[in-house]
C-alpha positions as CSV (number, residue, x, y, z in Angstrom):
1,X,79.0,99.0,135.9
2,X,78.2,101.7,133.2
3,X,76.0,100.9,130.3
4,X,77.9,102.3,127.4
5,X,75.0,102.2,125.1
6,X,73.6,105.4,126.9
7,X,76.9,107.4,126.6
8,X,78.0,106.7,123.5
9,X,76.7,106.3,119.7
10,X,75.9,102.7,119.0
11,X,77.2,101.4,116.4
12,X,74.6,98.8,113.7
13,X,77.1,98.1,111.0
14,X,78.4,94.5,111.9
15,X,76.8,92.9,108.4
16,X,79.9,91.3,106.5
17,X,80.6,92.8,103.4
18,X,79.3,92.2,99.9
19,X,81.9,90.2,97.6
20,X,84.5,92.1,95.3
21,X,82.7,90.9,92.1
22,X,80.5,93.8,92.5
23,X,81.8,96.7,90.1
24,X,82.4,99.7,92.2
25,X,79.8,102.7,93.0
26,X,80.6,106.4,93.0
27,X,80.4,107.8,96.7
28,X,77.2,107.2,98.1
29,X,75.2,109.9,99.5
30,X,74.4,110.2,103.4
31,X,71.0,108.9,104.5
32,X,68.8,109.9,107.9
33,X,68.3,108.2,110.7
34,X,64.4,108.8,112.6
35,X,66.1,111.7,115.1
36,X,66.5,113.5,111.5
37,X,70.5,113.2,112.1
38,X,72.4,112.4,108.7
39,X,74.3,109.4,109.3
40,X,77.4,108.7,107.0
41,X,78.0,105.6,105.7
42,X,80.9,103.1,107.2
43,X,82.7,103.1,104.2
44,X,83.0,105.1,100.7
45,X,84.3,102.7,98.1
46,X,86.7,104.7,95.5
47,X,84.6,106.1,92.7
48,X,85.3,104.6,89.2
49,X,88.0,106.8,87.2
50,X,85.0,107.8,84.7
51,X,83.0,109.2,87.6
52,X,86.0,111.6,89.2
53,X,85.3,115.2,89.0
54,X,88.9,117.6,89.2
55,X,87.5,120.6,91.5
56,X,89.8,123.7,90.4
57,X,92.3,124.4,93.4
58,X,94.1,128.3,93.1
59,X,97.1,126.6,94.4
60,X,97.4,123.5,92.0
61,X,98.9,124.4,88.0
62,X,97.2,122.8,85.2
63,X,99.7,120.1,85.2
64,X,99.2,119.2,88.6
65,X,95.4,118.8,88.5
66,X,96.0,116.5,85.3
67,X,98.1,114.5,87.5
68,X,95.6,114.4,90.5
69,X,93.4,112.4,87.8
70,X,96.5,109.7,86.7
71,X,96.6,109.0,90.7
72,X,93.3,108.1,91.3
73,X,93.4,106.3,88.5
74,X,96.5,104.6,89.9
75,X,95.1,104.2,93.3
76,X,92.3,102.2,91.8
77,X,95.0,100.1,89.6
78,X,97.0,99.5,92.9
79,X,93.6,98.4,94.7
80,X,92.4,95.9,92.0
81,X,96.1,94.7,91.6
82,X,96.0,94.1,95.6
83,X,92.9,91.9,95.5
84,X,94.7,89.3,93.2
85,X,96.9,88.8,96.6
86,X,95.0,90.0,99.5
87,X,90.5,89.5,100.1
88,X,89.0,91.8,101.9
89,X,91.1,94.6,104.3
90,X,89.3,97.6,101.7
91,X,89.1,100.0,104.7
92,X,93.0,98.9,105.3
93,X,94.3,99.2,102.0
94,X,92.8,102.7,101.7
95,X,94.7,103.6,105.0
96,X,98.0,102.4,104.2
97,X,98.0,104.1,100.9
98,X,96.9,107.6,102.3
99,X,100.0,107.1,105.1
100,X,102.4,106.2,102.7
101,X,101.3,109.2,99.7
102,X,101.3,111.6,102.8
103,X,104.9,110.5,103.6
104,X,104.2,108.8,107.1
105,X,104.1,105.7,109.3
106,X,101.8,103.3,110.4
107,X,101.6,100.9,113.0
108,X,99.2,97.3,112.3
109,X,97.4,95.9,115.0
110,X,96.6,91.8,114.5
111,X,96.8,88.2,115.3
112,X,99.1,86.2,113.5
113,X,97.8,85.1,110.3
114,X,96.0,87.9,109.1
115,X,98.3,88.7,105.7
116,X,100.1,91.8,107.4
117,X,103.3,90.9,106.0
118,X,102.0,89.9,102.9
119,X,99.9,93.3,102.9
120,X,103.2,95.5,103.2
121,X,105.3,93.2,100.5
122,X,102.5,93.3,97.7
123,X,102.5,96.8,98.3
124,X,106.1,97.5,98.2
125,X,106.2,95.7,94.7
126,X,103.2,97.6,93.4
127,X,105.2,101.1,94.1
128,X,108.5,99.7,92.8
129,X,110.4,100.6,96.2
130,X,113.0,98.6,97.8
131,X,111.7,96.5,101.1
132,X,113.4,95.7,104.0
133,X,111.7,93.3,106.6
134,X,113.2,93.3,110.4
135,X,112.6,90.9,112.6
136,X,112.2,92.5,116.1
137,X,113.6,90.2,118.8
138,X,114.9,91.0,122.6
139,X,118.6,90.8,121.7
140,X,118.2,93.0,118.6
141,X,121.0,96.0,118.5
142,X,120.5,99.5,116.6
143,X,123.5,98.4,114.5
144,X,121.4,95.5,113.5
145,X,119.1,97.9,112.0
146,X,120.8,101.0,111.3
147,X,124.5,99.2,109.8
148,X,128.0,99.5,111.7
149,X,131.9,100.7,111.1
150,X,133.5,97.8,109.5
151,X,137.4,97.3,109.1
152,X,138.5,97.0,105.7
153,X,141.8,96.5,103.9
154,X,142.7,97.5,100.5
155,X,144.7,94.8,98.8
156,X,147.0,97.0,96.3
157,X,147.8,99.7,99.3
158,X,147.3,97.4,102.2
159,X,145.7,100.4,104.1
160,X,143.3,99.7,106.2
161,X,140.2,101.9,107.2
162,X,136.4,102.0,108.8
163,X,133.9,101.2,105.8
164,X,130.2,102.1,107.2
165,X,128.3,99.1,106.0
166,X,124.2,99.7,105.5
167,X,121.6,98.3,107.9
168,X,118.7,97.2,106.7
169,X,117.2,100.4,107.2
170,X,118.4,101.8,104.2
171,X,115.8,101.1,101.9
172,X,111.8,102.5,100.9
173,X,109.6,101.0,102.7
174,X,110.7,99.2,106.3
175,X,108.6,96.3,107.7
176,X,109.3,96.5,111.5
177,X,107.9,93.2,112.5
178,X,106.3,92.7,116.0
179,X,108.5,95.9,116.8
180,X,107.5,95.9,120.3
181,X,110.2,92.8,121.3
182,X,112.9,94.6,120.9
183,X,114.5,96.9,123.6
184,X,114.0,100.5,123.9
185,X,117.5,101.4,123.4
186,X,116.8,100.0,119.6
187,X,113.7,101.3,119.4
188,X,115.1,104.6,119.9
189,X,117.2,104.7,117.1
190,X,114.6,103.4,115.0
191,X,112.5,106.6,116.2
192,X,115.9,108.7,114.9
193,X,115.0,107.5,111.4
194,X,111.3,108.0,111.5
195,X,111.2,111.5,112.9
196,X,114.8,113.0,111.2
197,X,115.0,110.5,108.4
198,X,118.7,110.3,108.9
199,X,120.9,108.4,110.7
200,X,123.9,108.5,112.9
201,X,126.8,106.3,113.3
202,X,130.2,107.1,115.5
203,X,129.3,110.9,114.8
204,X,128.4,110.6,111.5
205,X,124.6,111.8,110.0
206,X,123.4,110.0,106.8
207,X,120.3,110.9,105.3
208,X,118.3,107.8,104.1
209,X,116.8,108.1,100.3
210,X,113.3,109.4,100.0
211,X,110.7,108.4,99.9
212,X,111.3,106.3,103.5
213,X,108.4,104.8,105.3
214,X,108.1,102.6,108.2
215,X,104.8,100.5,108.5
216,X,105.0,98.4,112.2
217,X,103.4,95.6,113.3
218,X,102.3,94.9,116.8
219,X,101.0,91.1,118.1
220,X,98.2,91.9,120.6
221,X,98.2,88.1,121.8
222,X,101.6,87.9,123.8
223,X,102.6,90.7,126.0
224,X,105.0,88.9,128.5
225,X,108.5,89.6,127.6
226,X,107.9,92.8,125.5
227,X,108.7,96.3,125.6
228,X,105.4,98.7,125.2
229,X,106.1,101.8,123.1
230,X,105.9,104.6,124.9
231,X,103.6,107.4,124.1
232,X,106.3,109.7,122.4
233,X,106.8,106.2,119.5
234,X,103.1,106.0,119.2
235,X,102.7,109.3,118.4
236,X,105.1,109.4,115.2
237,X,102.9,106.9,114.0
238,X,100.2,108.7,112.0
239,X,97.6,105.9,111.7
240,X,97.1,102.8,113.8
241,X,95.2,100.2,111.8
242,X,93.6,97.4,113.8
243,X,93.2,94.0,111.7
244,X,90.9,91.2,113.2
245,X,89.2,88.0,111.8
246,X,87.8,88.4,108.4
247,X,84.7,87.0,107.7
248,X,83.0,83.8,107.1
249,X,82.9,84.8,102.9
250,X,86.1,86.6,103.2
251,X,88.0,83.4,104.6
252,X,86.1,80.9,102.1
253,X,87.6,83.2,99.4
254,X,90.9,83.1,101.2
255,X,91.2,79.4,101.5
256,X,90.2,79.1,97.8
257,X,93.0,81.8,96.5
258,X,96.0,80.9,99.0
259,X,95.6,76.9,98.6
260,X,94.4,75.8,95.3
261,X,96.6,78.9,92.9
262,X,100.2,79.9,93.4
263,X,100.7,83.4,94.4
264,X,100.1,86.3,91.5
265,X,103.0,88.1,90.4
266,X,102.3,92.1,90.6
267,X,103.9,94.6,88.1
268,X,105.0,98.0,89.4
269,X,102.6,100.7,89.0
270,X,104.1,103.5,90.2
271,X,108.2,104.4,89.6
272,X,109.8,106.1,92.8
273,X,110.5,109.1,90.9
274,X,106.1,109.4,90.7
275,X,105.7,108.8,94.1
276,X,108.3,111.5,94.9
277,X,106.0,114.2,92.7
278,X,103.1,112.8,94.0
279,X,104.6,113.5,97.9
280,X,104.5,117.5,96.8
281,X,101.3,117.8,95.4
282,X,100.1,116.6,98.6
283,X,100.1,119.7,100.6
284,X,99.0,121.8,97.7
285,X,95.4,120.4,97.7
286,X,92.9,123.2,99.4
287,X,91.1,122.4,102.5
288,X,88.8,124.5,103.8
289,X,88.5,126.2,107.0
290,X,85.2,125.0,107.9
291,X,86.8,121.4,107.7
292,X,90.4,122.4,109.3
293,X,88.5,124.2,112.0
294,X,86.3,120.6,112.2
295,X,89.6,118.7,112.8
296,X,91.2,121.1,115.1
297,X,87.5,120.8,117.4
298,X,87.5,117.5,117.2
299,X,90.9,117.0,118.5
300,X,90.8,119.6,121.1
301,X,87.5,118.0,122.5
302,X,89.4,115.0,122.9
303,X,91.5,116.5,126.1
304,X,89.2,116.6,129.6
305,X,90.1,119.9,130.4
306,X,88.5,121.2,127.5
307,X,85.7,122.9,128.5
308,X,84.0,121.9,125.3
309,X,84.8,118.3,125.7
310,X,81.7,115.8,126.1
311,X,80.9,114.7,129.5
312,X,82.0,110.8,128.2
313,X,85.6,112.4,127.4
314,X,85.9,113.7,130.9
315,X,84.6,110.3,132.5
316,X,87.2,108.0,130.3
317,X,89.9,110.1,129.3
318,X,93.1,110.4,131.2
319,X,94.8,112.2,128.0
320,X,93.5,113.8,124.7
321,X,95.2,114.1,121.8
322,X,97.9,116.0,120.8
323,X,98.4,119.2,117.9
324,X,99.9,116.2,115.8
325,X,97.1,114.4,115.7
326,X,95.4,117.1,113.6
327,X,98.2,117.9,111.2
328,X,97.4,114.0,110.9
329,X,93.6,114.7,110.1
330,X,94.2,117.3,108.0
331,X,97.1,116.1,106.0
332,X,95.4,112.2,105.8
333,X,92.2,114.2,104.4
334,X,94.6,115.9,102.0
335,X,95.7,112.8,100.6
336,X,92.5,110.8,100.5
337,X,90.6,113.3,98.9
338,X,94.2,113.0,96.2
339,X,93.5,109.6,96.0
340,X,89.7,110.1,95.2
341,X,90.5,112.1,92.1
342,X,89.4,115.8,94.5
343,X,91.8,119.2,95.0
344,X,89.6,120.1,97.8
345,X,89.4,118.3,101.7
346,X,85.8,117.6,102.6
347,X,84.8,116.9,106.4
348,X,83.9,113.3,105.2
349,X,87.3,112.9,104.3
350,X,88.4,113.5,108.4
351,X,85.7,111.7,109.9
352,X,86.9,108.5,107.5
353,X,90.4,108.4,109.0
354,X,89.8,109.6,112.7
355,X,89.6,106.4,114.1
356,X,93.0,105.6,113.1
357,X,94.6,109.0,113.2
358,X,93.2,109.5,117.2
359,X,92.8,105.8,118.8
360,X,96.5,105.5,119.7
361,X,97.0,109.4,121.0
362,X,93.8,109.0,123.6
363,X,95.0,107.9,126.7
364,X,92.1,106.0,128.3
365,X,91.7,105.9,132.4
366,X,91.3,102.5,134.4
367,X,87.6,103.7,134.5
368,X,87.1,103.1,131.1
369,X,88.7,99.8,131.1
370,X,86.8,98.8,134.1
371,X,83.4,99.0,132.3
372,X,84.8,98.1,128.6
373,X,85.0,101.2,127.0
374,X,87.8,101.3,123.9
375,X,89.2,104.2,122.5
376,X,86.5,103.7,119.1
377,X,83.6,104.6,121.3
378,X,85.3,107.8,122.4
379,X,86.1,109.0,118.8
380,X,82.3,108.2,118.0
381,X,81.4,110.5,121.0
382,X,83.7,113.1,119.8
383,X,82.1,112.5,116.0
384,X,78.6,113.1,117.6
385,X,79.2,115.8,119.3
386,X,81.8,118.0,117.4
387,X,79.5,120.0,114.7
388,X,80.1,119.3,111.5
389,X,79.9,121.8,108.3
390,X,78.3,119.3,106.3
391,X,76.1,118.4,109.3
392,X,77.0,114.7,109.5
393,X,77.4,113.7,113.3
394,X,78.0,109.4,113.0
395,X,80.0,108.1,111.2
396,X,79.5,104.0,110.9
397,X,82.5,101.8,111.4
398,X,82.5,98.7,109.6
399,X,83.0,96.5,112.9
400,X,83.5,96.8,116.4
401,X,86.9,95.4,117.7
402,X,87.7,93.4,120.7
403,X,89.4,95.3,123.4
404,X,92.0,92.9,123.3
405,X,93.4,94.7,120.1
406,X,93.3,97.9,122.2
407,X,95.4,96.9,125.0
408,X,98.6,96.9,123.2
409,X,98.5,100.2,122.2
410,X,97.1,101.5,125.5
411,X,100.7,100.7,127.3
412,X,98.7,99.1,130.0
């Protein structure tokens, strides 16, 4: 069997976190490891609004960069209104918000139990969008989701004539629970309404009401009697978040919120008209080309024909990732460095979301499941052996997952 601790960067984060009563840091610098490496650390909390520094972007009016400043001001409203609801998930939290500001999806991988639903919910009230939760079961149609051509009879004219009434998919933000039970054939028209944003009934297109985002769940526990999404789904999923047990504090802390208090209200923080200006100043924050030509490398490596792939990619890999998992690097950095109160994309800002941008688009071989390798270990390998402009090749992960969590996004 291979030893995976010679191949790939080990990983010595696996402390539990400290509590939330501690008042947040600005972004901690990188330390050194003894081989003189600069190491990253395994996560950057969001600096306090008084600490945010607006660099000048050519592309960005005065207005705009004011604004930058009101949403990371917003973002850390929306976190600290989150943690009356939700204990722990920081990393998570972060995620989800730079998927939704960037305008895409994202899939949740979890046990039951683990305040996914609840996650999505609190959120949707926080950005004052309307929510739709669907139930994914095996005898689920795509007019279940997407609405159906409905007789209807006037009662002065007594003419009758199709009405298209709306599926539940007309709405903001779409909870597509344990969305790998249902049949392709409704999958597919799901897909219709990620990728176009529109959907089509008996010949007609309707275009759903922006902003529209879909954030999936996935049960990793039950496979028998489920439909696997195929690589093409996965893809359109920008990140794929992987939730496991929280710790011994965290739980303590859960217990003591969920049983002995009834659940906080949350107000509305942003209107949908803010999130819908806040969607275009996205692509008008400046990254430079050091750092785009840093995610591009990193994704190319990822594909074993590469000739500048690591020898671990061409032992494990059956297929890399694709050009859309760097317009998800570079347009996820865009957004987090939004959300961090910065115009400009830093290479920090990529290594912080690969893992979730790449570990559903790497294809691992039977090799690599054979000796336990997960697609986590690879992205490390690509992070230590891509070069970085800021010279930072590790970046720590808060935890290691099981490779249970993996296998139902490995369509295995």
């Amino acid at each position: 069997m291979h030893n995976s601790d010679s191949m790939f960067p080990t990983d010595d984060s696996q402390q539990p976190p400290s509590t939330n009563t501690e008042p947040e840091r600005p972004l901690p610098q990188p330390t050194s490891e003894p081989g003189g490496k600069a190491v990253e650390p395994y996560y950057q909390p969001a600096p306090s609004p008084a600490s945010i520094v607006i660099i000048k972007s050519k592309t960005l009016t005065p207005q705009q960069r004011q604004m930058i400043q009101a949403i990371a001001d917003s973002f850390q409203v929306i976190t600290q209104q989150l943690q009356k609801r939700i204990v722990g998930l920081k990393e998570v939290i972060e995620q989800l918000l730079i998927c939704i500001f960037s305008g895409n999806h994202a899939l949740l991988v979890g046990v039951p139990g683990l305040a996914k639903t609840l996650l999505i919910r609190s959120l949707a009230d926080l950005l004052d969008l309307k929510f739709s939760r669907i139930q994914f079961t095996p005898d689920l149609m795509p007019s279940d989701i997407t609405g159906s051509e409905i007789l209807v009879q006037e009662e002065n004219t007594k003419v009758r004539q199709f009405t298209f009434l709306q599926g539940p998919i007309f709405a903001n933000i779409i909870l597509a629970d344990e969305i790998n039970r249902t049949p392709p054939k409704t999958q597919a028209a799901l897909l219709e309404a990620m990728e176009e944003r529109t959907v089509t009934s008996i010949g007609r297109r309707m275009v759903l009401t922006p902003p529209f985002f879909v954030l999936a769940t996935q049960n990793p526990i039950e496979q028998e009697g489920t439909y696997p999404l195929p690589a093409a789904q996965l893809d359109r999923f920008m990140f794929n978040l992987l939730l496991d047990y929280p710790f011994p504090e965290e739980e303590y802390r859960i217990m003591r919120l969920t049983v002995s208090s009834d659940p906080v209200s949350l107000a509305p923080v942003l209107s949908q008209d803010k999130i819908l200006e806040l969607l275009s100043i996205v692509k008008r924050i400046e990254i430079p080309s050091s750092v785009m030509h840093y995610a591009i490398e990193l994704v190319r490596s990822s594909r074993p024909q590469n000739a500048s792939a690591p020898q671990s990619i061409k032992d494990f890999v059956a297929w890399g990732a694709s050009p859309r998992a760097a317009q998800g690097l570079i347009i996820g950095a865009k957004t987090r460095a939004m959300l961090h109160g910065r115009a400009n994309a830093e290479a920090a800002d990529i290594r912080t979301i690969m893992h979730a941008v790449m570990r559903h688009r790497i294809i691992l071989n039977y090799r690599a499941e054979a000796d336990g390798i997960t697609p986590d270990e690879i992205i490390d390998a690509l992070i230590a052996n891509v070069p970085a402009p800021d010279g930072i090749t590790k970046h720590r992960r808060r935890r290691k997952y099981a490779q249970k969590l993996y296998l139902a996004i490995q369509n295995r």
